[in-house]
ZADREN-819284 format. One line per field, with one value per atom (N, C-alpha, C): atom name; residue in three letters; residue number from 0; x, y, z. Coordinates in pm, whole numbers, plus 50000, padded with zeros to 5 digits. Layout:
<sites>
site c(CA, ...)
code c(Ala, ...)
pos c(NUM, ...)
c1 c(X, ...)
c2 c(Y, ...)
c3 c(Z, ...)
</sites>
This chain:
<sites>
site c(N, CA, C, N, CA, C, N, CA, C, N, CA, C, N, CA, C, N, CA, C, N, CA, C, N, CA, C, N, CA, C, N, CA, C, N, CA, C, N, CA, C, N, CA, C, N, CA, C, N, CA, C, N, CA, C, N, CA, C, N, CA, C, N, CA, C, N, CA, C, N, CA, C, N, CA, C, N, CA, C, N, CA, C, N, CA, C, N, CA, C, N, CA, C, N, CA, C, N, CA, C, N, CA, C, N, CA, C, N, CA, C, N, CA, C, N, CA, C, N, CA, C, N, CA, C, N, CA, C, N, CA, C, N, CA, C, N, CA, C, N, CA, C, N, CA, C, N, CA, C, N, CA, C, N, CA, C, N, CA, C, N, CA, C, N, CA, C, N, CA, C, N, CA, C, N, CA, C, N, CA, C, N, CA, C, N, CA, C, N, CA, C, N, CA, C, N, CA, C, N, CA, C, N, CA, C, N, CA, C, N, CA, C, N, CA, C, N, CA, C, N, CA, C, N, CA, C, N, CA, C, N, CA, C, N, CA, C, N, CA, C, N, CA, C, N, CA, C, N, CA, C, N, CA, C, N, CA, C, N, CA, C, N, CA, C, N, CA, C, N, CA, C, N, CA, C, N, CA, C, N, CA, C, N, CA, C, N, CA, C, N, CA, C, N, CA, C)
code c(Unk, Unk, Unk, Unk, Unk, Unk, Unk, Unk, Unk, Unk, Unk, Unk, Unk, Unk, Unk, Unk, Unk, Unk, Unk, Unk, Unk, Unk, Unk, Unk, Unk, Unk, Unk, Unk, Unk, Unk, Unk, Unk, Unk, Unk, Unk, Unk, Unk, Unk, Unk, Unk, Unk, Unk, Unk, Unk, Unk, Unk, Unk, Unk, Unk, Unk, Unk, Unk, Unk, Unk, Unk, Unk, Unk, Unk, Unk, Unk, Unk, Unk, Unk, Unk, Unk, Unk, Unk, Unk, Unk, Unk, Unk, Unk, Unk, Unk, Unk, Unk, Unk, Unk, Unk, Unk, Unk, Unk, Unk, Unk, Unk, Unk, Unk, Unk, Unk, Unk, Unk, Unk, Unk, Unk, Unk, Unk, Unk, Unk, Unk, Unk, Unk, Unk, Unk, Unk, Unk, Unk, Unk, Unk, Unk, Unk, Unk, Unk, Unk, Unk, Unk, Unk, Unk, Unk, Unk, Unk, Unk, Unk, Unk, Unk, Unk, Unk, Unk, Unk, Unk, Unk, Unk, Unk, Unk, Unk, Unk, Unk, Unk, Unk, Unk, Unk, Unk, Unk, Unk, Unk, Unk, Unk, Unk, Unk, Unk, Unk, Unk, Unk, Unk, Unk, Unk, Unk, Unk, Unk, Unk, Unk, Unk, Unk, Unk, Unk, Unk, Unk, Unk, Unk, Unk, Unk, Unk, Unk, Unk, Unk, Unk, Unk, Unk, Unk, Unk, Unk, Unk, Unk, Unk, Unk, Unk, Unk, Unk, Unk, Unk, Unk, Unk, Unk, Unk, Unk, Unk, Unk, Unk, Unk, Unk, Unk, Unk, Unk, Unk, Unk, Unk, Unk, Unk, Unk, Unk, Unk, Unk, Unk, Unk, Unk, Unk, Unk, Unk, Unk, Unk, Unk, Unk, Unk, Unk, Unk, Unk, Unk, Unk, Unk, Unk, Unk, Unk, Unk, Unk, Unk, Unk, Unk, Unk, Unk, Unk, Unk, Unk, Unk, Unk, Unk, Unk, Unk, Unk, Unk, Unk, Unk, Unk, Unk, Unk, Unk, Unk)
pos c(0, 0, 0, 1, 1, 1, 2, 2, 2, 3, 3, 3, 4, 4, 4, 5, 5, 5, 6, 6, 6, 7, 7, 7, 8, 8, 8, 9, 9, 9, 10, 10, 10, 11, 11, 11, 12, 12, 12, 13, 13, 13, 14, 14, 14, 15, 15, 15, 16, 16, 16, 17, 17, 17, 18, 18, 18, 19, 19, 19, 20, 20, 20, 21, 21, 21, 22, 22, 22, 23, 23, 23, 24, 24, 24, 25, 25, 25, 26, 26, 26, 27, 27, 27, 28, 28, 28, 29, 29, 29, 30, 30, 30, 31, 31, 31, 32, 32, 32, 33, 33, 33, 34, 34, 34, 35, 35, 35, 36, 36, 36, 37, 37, 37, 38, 38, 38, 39, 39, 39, 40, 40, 40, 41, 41, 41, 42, 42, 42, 43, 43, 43, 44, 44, 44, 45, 45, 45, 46, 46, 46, 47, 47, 47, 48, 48, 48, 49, 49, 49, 50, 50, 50, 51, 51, 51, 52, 52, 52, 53, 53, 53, 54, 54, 54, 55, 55, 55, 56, 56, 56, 57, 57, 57, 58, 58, 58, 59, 59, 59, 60, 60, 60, 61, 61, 61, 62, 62, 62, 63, 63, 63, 64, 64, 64, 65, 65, 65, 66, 66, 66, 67, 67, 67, 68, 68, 68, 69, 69, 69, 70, 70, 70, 71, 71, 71, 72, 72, 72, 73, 73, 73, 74, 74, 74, 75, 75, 75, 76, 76, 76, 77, 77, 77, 78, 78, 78, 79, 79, 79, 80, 80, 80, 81, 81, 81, 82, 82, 82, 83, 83, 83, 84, 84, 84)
c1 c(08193, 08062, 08039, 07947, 07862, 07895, 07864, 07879, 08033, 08136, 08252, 08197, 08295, 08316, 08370, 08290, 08361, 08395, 08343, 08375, 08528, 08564, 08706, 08765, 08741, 08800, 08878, 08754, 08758, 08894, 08882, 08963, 09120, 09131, 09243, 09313, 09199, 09273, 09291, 09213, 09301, 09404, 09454, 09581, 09678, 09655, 09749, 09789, 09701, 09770, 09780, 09820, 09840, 09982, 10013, 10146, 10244, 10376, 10512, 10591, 10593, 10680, 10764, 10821, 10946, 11022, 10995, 11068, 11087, 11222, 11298, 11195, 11151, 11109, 10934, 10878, 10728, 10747, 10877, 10897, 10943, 10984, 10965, 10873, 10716, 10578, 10590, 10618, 10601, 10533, 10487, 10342, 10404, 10398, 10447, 10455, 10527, 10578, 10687, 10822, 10941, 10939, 10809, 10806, 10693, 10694, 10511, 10429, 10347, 10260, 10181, 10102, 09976, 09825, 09717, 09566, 09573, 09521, 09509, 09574, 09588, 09671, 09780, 09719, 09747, 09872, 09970, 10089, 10021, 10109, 10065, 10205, 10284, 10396, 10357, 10457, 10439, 10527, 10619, 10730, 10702, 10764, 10812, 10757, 10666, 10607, 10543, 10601, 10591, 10456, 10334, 10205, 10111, 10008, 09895, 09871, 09751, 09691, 09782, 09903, 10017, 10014, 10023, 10054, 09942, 09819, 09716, 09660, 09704, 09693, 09745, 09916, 10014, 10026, 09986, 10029, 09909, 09777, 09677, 09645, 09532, 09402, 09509, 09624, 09712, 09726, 09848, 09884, 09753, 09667, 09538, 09504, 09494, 09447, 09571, 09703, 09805, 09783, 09736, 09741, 09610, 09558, 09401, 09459, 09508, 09575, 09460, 09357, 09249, 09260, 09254, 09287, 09211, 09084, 08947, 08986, 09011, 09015, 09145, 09248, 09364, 09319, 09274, 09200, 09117, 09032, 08988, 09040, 09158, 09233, 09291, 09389, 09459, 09407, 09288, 09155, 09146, 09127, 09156, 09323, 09347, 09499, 09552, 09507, 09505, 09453, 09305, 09226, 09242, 09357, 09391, 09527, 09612, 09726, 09786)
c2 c(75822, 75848, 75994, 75991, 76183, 76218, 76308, 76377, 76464, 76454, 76514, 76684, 76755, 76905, 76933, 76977, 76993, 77139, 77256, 77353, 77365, 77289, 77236, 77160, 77079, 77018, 77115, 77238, 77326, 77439, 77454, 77555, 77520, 77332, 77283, 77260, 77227, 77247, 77385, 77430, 77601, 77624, 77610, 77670, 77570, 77465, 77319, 77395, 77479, 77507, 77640, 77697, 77854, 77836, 77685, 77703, 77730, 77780, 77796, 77706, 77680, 77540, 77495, 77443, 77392, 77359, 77300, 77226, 77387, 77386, 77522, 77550, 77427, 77441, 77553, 77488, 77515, 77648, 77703, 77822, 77954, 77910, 77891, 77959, 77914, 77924, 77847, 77704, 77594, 77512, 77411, 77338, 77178, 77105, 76999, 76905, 76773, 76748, 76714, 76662, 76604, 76485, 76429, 76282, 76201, 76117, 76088, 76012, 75968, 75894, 75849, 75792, 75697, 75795, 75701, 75696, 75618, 75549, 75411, 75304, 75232, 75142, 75230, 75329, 75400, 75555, 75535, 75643, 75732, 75871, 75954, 76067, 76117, 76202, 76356, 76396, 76500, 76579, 76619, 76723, 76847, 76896, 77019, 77059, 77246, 77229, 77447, 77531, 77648, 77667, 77635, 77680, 77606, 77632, 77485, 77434, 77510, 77447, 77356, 77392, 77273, 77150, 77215, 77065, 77033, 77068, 76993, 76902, 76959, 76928, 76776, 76852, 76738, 76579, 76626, 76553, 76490, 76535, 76461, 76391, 76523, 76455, 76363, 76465, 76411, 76266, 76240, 76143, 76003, 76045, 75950, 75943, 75969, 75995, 75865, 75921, 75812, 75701, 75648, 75535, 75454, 75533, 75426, 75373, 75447, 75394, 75389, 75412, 75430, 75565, 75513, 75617, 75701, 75705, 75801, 75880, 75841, 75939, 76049, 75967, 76082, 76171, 76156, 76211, 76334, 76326, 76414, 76494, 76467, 76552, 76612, 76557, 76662, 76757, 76765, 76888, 76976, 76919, 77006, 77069, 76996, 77023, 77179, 77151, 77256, 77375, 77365, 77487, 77548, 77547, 77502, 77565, 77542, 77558, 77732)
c3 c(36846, 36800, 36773, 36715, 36684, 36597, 36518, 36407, 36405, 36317, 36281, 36282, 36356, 36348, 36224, 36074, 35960, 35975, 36061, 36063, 36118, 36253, 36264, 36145, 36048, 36002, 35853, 35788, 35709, 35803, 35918, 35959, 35979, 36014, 36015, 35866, 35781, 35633, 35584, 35612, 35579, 35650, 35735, 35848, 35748, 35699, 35661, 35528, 35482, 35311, 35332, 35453, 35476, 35546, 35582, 35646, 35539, 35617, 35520, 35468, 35338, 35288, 35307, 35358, 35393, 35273, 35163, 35049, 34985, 34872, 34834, 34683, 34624, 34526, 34539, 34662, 34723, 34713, 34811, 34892, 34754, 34607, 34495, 34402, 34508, 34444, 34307, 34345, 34233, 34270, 34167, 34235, 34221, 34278, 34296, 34449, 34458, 34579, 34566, 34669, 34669, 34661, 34640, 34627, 34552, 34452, 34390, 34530, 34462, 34599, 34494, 34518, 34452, 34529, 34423, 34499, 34439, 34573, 34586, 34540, 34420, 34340, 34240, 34186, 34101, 34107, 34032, 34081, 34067, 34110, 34065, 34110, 33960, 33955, 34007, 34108, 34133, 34112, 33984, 33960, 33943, 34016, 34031, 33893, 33892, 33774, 33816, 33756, 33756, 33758, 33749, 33740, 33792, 33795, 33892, 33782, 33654, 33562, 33488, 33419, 33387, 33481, 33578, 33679, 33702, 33729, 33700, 33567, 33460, 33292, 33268, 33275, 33297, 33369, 33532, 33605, 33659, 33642, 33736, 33583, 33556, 33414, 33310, 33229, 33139, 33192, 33275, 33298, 33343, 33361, 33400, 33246, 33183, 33025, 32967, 32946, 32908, 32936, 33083, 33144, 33108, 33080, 32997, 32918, 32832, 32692, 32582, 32549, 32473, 32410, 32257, 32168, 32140, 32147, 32136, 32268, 32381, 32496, 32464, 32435, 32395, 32313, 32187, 32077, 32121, 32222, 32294, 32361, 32487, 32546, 32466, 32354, 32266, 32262, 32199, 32172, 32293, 32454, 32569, 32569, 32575, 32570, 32466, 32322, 32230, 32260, 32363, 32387, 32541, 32555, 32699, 32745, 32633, 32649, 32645)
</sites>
C-alpha cells in the first residue's frame, strides 16, 4: 500500500543509465541493444546504430511506420525523414 517514492524511483533510474556498459558496442558510445525485445505484441529491432536520432528514426518511429503498412503514413515520414536527415 501507499503512494510509490518517485523521487527514489527518478534517482534509481538515473544511477541505471549512469552505470558502465558492459556490452563492447555500448562502451563504443553506440546506441542500441545485444538483443531485440518487443512492446508488448509488437518487435522491436535494436541494432547497433552510431547516433540516437538514427536509431531513434530508424528503429523505433521508422520501423513502427513500415509495419502499418499504410501508404499515406509512409508518404509522410519520407517528408520527416527528408527534413531530418
Amino acid at each position: 500500500g501507499g503512494r510509490p517514492d518517485m523521487h527514489a524511483f527518478g534517482r534509481a533510474m538515473a544511477e541505471m543509465h549512469m552505470a558502465e556498459p558492459l556490452d563492447p558496442d555500448a562502451k563504443k558510445g553506440m546506441f542500441g541493444f545485444a538483443v531485440d525485445n518487443t512492446i508488448g505484441g509488437t518487435p522491436q529491432p535494436n541494432p547497433w546504430t552510431d547516433d540516437w536520432p538514427t536509431f531513434f528514426r530508424e528503429h523505433r518511429i521508422g520501423f513502427q511506420v513500415k509495419r502499418a503498412g499504410r501508404p499515406e503514413l509512409t508518404e509522410v515520414w519520407k517528408k520527416v525523414v527528408a527534413k531530418t536527415d
